[in-house]
C-alpha positions as CSV (number, residue, x, y, z in Angstrom):
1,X,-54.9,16.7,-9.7
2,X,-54.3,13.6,-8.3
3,X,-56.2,10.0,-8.7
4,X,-58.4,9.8,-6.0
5,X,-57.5,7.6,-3.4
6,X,-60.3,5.0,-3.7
7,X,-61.0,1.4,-2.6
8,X,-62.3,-0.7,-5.2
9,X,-61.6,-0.3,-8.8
10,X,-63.6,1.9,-11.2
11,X,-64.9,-1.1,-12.9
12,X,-67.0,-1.9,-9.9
13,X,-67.9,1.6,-8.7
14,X,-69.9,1.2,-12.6
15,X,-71.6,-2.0,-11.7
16,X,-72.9,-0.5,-8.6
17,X,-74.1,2.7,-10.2
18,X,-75.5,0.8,-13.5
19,X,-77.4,-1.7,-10.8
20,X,-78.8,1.2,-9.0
21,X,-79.7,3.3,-12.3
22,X,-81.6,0.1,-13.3
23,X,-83.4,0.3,-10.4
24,X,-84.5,3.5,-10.8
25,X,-85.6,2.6,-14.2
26,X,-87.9,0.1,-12.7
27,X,-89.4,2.5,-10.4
28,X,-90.6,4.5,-13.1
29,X,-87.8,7.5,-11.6
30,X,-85.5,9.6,-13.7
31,X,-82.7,10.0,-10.8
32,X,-82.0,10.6,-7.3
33,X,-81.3,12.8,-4.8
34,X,-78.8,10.7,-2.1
35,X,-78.6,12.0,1.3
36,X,-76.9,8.9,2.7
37,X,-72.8,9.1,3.2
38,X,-72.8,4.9,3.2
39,X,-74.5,4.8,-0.3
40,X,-72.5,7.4,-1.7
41,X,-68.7,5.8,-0.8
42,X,-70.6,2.8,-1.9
43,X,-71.4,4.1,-5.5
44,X,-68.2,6.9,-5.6
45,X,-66.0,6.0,-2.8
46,X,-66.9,9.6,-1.3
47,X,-65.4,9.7,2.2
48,X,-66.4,12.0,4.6
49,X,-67.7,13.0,7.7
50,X,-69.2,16.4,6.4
51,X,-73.0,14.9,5.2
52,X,-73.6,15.5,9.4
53,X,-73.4,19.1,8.0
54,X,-74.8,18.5,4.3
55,X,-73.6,16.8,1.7
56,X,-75.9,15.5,-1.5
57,X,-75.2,13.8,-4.6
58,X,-77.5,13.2,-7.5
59,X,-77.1,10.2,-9.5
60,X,-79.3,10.2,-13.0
61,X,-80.9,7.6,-15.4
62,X,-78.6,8.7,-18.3
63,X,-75.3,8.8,-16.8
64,X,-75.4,11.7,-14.3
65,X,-73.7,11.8,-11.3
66,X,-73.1,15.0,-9.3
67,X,-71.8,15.7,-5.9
68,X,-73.1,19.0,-4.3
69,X,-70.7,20.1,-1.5
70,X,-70.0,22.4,0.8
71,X,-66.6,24.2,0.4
72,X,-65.3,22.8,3.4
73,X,-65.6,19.3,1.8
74,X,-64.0,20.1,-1.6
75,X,-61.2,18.6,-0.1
76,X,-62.4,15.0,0.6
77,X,-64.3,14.8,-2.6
78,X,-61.1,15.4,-4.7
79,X,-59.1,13.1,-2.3
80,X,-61.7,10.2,-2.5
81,X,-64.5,10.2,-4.8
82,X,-64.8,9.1,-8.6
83,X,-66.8,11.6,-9.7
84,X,-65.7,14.8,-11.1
85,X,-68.9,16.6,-11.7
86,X,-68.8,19.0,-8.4
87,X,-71.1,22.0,-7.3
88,X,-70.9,24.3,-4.3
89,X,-73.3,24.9,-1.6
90,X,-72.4,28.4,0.0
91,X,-72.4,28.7,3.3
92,X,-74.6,31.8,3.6
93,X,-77.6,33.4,5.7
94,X,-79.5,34.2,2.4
95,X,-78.9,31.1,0.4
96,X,-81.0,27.8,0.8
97,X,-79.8,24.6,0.2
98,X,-83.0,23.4,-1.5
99,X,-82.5,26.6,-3.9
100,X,-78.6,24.8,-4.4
101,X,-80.4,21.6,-5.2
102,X,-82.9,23.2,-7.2
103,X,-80.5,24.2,-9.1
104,X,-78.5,21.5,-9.4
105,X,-81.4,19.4,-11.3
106,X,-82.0,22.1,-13.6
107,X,-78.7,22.2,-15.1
108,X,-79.7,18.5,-15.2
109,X,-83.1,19.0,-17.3
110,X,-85.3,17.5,-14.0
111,X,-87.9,19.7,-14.9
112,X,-91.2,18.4,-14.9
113,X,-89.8,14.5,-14.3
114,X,-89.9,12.3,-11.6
115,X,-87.3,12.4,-8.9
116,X,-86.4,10.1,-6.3
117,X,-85.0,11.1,-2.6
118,X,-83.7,9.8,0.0
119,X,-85.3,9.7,3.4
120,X,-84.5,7.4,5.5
121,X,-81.2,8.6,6.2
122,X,-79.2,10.6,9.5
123,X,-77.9,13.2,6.3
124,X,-81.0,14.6,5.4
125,X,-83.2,16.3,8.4
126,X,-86.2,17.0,8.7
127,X,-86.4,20.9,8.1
128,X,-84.4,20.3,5.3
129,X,-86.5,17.8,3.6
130,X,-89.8,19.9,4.1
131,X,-87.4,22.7,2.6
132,X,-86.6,21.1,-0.8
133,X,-90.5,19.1,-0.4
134,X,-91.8,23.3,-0.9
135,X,-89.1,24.3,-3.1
136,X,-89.9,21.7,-5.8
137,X,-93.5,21.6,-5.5
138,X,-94.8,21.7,-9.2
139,X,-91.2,22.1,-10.8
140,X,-90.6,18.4,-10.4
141,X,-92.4,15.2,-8.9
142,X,-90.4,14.6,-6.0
143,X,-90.9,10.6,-4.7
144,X,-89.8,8.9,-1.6
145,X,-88.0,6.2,-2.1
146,X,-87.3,2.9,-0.6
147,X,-84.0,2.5,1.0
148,X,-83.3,0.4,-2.0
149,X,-79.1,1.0,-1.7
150,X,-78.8,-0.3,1.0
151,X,-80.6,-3.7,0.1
152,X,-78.2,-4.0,-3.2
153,X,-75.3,-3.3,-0.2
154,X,-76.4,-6.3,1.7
155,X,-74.9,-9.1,-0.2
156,X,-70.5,-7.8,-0.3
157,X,-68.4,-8.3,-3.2
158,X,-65.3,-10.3,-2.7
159,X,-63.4,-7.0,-2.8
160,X,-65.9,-5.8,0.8
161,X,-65.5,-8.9,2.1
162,X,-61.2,-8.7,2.5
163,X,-61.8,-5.8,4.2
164,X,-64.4,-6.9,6.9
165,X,-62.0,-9.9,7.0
166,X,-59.6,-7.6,7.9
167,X,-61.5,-5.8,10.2
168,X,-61.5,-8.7,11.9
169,X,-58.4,-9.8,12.1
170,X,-57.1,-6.2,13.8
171,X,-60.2,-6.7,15.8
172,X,-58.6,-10.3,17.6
173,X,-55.7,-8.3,18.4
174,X,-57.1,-5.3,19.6
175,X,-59.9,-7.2,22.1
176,X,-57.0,-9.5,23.1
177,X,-54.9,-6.2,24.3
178,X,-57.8,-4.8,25.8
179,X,-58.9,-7.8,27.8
180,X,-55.7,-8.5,29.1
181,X,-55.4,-4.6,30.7
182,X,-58.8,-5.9,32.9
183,X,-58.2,-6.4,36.4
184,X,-59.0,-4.6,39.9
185,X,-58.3,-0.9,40.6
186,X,-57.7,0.2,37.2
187,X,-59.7,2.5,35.4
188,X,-61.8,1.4,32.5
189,X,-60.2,3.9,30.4
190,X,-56.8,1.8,30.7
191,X,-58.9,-0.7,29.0
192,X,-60.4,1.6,26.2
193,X,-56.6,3.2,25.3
194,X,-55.1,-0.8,25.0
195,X,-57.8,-0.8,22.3
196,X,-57.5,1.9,20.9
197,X,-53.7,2.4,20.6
198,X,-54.1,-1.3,19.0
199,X,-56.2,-0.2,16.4
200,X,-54.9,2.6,15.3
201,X,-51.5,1.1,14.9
202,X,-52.9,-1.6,13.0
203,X,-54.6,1.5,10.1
204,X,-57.8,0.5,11.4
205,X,-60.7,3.4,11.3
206,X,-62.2,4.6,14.6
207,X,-65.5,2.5,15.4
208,X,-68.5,4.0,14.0
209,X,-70.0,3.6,17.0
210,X,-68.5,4.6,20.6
211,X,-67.5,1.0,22.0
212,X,-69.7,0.2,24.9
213,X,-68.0,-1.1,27.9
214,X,-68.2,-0.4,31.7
215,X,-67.6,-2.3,34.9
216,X,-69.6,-2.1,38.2
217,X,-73.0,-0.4,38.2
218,X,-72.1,0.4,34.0
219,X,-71.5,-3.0,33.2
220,X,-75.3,-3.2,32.4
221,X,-75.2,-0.4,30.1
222,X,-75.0,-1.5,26.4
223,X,-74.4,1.9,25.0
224,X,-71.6,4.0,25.9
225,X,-72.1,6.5,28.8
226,X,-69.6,9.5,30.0
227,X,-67.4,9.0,33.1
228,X,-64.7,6.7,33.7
229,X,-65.5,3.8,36.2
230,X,-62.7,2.2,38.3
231,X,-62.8,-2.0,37.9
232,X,-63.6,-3.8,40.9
233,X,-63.2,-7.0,42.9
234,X,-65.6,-8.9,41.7
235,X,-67.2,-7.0,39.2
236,X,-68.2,-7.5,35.8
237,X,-66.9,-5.7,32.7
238,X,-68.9,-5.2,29.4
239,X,-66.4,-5.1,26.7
240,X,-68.3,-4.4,23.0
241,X,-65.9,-3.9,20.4
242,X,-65.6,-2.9,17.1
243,X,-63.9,-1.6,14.4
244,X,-63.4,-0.9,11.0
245,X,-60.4,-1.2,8.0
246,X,-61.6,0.7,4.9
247,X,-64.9,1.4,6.7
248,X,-66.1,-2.1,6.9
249,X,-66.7,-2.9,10.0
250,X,-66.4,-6.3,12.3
251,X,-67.3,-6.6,16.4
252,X,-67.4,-8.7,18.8
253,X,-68.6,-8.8,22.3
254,X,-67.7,-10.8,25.6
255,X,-68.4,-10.0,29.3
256,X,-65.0,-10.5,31.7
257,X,-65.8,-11.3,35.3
258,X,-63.1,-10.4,38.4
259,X,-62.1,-11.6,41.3
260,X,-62.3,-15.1,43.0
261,X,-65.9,-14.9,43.9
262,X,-67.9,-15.5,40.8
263,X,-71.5,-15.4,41.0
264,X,-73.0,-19.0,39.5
265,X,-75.9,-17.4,37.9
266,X,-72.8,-15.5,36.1
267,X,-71.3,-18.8,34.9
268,X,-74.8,-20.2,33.8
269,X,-75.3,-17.1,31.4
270,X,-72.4,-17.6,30.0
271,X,-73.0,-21.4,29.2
272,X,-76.5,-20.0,28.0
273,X,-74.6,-17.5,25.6
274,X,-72.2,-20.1,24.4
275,X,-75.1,-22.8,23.2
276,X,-77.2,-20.3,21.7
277,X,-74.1,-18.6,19.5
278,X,-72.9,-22.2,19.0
279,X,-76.9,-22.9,17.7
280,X,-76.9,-19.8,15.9
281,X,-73.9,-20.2,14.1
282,X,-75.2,-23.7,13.2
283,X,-77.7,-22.4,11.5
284,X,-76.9,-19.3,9.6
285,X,-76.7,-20.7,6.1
286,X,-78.2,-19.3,2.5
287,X,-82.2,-20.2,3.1
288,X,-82.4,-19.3,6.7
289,X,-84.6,-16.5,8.0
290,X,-83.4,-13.6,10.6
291,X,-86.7,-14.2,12.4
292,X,-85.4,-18.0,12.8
293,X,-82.2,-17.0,14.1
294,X,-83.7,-14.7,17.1
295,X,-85.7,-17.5,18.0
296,X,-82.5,-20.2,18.3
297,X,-81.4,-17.4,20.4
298,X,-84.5,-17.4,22.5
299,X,-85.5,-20.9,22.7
300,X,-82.4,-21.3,24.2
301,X,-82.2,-19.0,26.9
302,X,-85.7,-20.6,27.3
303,X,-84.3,-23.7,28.1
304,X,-81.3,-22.8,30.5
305,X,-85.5,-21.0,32.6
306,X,-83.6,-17.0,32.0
307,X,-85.8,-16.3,28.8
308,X,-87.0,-13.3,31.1
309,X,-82.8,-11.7,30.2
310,X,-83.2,-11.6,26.5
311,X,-83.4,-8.8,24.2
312,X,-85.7,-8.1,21.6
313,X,-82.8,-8.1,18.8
314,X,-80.0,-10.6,18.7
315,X,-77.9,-8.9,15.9
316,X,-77.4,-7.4,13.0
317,X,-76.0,-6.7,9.2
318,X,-72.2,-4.9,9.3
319,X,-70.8,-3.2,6.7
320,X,-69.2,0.3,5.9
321,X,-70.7,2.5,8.3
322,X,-70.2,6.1,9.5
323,X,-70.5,8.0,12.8
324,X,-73.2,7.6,14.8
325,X,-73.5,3.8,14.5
326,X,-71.9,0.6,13.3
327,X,-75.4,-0.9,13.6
328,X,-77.3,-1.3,9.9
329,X,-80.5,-2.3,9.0
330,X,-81.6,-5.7,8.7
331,X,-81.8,-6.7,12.2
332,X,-82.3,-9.7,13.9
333,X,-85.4,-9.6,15.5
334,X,-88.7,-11.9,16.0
335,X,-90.7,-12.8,12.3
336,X,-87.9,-10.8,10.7
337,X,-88.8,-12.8,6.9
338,X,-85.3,-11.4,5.4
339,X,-83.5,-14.4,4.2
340,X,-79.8,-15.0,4.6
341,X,-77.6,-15.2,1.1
342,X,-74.4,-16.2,0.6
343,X,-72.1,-12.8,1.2
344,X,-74.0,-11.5,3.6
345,X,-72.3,-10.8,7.0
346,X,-74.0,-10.8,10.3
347,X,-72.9,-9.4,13.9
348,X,-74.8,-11.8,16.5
349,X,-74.8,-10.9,20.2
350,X,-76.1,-13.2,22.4
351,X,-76.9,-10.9,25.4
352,X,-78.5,-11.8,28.5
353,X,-79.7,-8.9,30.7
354,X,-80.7,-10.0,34.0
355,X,-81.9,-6.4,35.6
356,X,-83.3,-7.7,39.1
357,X,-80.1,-9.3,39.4
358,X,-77.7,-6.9,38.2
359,X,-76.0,-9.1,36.6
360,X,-74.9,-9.3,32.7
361,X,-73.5,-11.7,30.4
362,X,-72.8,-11.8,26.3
363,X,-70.7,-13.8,23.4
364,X,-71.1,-11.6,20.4
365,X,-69.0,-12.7,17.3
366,X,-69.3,-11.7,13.2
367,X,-69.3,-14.1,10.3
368,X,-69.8,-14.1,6.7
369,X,-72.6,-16.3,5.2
370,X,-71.1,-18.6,2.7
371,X,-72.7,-22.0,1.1
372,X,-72.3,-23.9,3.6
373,X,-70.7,-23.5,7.6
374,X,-70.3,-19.5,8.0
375,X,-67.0,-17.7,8.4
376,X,-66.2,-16.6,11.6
377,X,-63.9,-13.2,11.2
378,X,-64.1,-12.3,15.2
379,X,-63.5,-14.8,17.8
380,X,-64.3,-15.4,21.5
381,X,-63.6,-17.5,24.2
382,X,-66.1,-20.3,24.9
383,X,-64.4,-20.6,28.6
384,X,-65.6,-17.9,31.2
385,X,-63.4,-15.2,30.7
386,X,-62.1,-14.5,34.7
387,X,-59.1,-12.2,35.8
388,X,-57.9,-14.1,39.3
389,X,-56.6,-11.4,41.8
């Protein structure tokens, strides 16, 4: 068989898995049942799409570290994970996945110890939690755990961070190609093929997350919806990208405005959004709480009188993220006490949402936290972004 076709070197697939056996240590646990498809490429470089289905791996104290798969994913765990210790979980009317697991930690002497499990997670459901909850009950102790992982995940190595440079870097193009095919009469879905045919012919990865963007009575929308809208004179067109290279994701998000007759409340927001990302950039440096970035955000909007259009989250963490979202937890939101470090890397969106009015506006770019000023790896225009006729 062939090396798997992994991302970061073996060396630091270990340093993630010793950091996160540690942990466990601490907790008093004597391994873990993972459920989440981000923690496990981030501890084996597993990469799949399958844990919708199921997919677990179970990562022990003394070395242990077991993917149990479905057949139909034998296939992406040869082609992309470290670990070689693999199980089968039948598809079958008479067979139980907890009975699989079950089974699993036995050959794994979990008997009568303590046993952490993921929960807060779109891999695991809730029948089948309750399902390995009764199938365990007095064969092991079976904790919930904190979504530790993904606080170790926060803060990106220097390998992470090429490829959510990268991510960015395709992501320039691609909003620059997709921008340019706005104008009136054409479909929005013109605008979402100039995107994606950049992206894929850059070897980016398909957006977590469906890209918002709409025009017209849409534009307000900021999550996708079906049907195709047709771009007006003077309308407004929601455009938020993303995209990821390796997984790692970068966005970015504007608002571009048609026609000859634009709306001054329109150019206002945007001024609005380009002095609070301008303040919020300023300020998101090592020390720095999320909580104190929404409020740049809002104080702001408070200041140009349209603190009525803001949202109740201004942006969040990016990373490598699966189907259905590019969003990850922290977000930034009011008394949020998380504290930025140095190699963190933060989408900010400063979106105004004027709802009596109808009308929409939004600067959204990504940056990496560093010692000092923040890297910027997406980039918008501060100017209004108008198509003339």
């Amino acid at each position: 068989m062939n090396q798997p076709y992994t991302y970061f070197s073996n060396t630091e697939f270990e340093g993630r898995q010793n950091k996160v056996r540690q942990a466990l240590v601490e907790r008093g646990l004597d391994g873990l049942l993972l459920f989440k498809i981000e923690d496990m490429y981030w501890l084996s470089g597993f990469d799949s799409d399958g844990f919708c289905i199921f997919h677990n791996m179970f990562l022990g104290v003394n070395g242990e570290l077991t993917h149990l798969s479905r057949p139909a994913d034998i296939g992406n765990v040869n082609h992309s994970s470290i670990c070689r210790d693999v199980r089968i979980s039948n598809d079958r009317q008479d067979e139980k996945r907890s009975d699989h697991i079950k089974d699993m930690l036995k050959s794994h002497k979990m008997e009568g110890k303590r046993v952490g499990i993921q929960v807060d997670t779109m891999g695991l459901t809730p029948g089948l939690f309750l399902e390995i909850q009764e199938n365990l009950e007095g064969w092991c102790e079976l904790i919930i755990v904190d979504d530790f992982i993904r606080m170790f995940r926060l803060i990106k190595s220097e390998q992470e961070l090429e490829y959510i440079r990268k991510a960015g870097e395709i992501l320039d193009v691609a909003v620059s190609r997709a921008v340019a095919a706005v104008r009136p009469g054409v479909m929005d879905g013109e605008v979402y093929a100039a995107f994606y045919d950049t992206l894929f012919n850059m070897d980016a990865d398909l957006p977590a997350h469906i890209p918002p963007m709409g025009s017209g009575e849409s534009a307000m929308n900021i999550r996708y919806t079906t049907g195709r809208t047709c771009i007006r004179e003077n309308d407004q067109m929601t455009l938020e990208l993303g995209l990821g290279y390796r997984h790692y994701h970068a966005a970015s998000m504007c608002v571009a405005l048609t026609g000859s007759m634009i709306n001054p409340m329109h150019l206002k927001m945007h001024r609005a959004c380009v002095v609070a990302i301008d303040e919020v950039q300023r300020i998101l440096r090592p020390g720095t709480s999320l909580g104190d970035v929404y409020e740049t955000y809002r104080q702001v909007a408070a200041d140009f009188g349209i603190e009525n259009t803001v949202l109740t989250a201004c942006g969040y963490t990016m990373g490598a993220t699966w189907p259905p979202t590019w969003m990850e937890q922290p977000m930034i939101y009011p008394g949020n006490e998380i504290v930025l470090e140095e190699n963190m890397t933060f989408f900010t969106h400063m979106i105004l949402n004027d709802h009596e009015t109808g009308l929409l506006m939004a600067v959204g770019e990504q940056a990496i936290i560093t010692h000092d000023a923040p890297e910027i790896i997406s980039h918008i225009p501060r100017e209004p972004i108008i198509v003339e006729p």
